[in-house]
N, C-alpha and C positions, 0 to 999 in steps of 0.2 A: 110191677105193672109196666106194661107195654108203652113205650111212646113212640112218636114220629120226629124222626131226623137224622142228622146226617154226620157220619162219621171219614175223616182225612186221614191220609200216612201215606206214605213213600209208596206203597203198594197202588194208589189210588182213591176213588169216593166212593161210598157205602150210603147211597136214600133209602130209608125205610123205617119200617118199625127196630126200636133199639130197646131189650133187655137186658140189665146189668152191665150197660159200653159194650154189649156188642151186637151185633146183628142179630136178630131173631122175629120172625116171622115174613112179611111180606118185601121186596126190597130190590135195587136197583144195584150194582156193582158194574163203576165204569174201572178200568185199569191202568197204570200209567203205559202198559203199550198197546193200548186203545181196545183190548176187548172188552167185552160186554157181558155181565152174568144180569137177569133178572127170572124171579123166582121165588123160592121158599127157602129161607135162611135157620139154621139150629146153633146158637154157641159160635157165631163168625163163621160156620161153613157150610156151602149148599147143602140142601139136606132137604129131600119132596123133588115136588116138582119144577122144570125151569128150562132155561133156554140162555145157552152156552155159546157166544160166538166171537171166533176168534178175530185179531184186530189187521189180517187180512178181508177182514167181508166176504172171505169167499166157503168158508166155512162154519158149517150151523152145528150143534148137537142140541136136542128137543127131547127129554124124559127124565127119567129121574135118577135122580142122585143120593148118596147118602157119606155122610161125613166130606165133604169138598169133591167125592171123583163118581165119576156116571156109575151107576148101579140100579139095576132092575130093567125095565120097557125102557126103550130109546131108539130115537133113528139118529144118522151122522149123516149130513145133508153135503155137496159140493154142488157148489152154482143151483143151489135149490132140487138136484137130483138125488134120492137116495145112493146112498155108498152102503149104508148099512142099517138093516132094521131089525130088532130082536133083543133078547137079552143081554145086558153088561154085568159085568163080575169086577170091581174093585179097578175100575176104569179100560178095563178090556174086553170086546166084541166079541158073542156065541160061547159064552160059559155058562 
């Protein structure tokens, strides 16, 4: 069963729902060099939907993911203007 809370490591914090110690389902991921994952979690790694930003602030990724790297619909955003919008392949743009 599903509960709510929060998982630490060298990596950074993990809020959310936790299955078996590790992330699974809805959840926050700050990082120790300050980006930001919040989204939909499977087995510790993004996996659905979510929102990717790196700990420049100046960089967004918005869509979806499967096993930790962008996969499917997604745009890659700089200063909030699209760079890229369309299909990803195993964390690579227009495959």
């Amino acid at each position: 069963m599903r509960e709510q809370g929060t998982l630490t490591g060298e990596w950074g914090t993990y809020t959310g729902e936790i299955l078996n110690g590790q992330s699974y389902g809805k959840g926050k991921a700050i990082f120790s060099d300050g980006s930001l994952y919040e989204g939909d979690f499977v087995n510790g790694f993004f996996h659905g939907k979510g929102v990717f930003t790196w700990s420049d602030l100046v960089r967004t990724y918005i869509g979806n993911f499967v096993d930790g790297e962008f996969h499917g619909y997604g745009k890659l955003l700089k200063y909030g203007n699209v760079i890229y919008e369309g299909n990803w392949t195993k964390g690579k743009p227009g495959y």
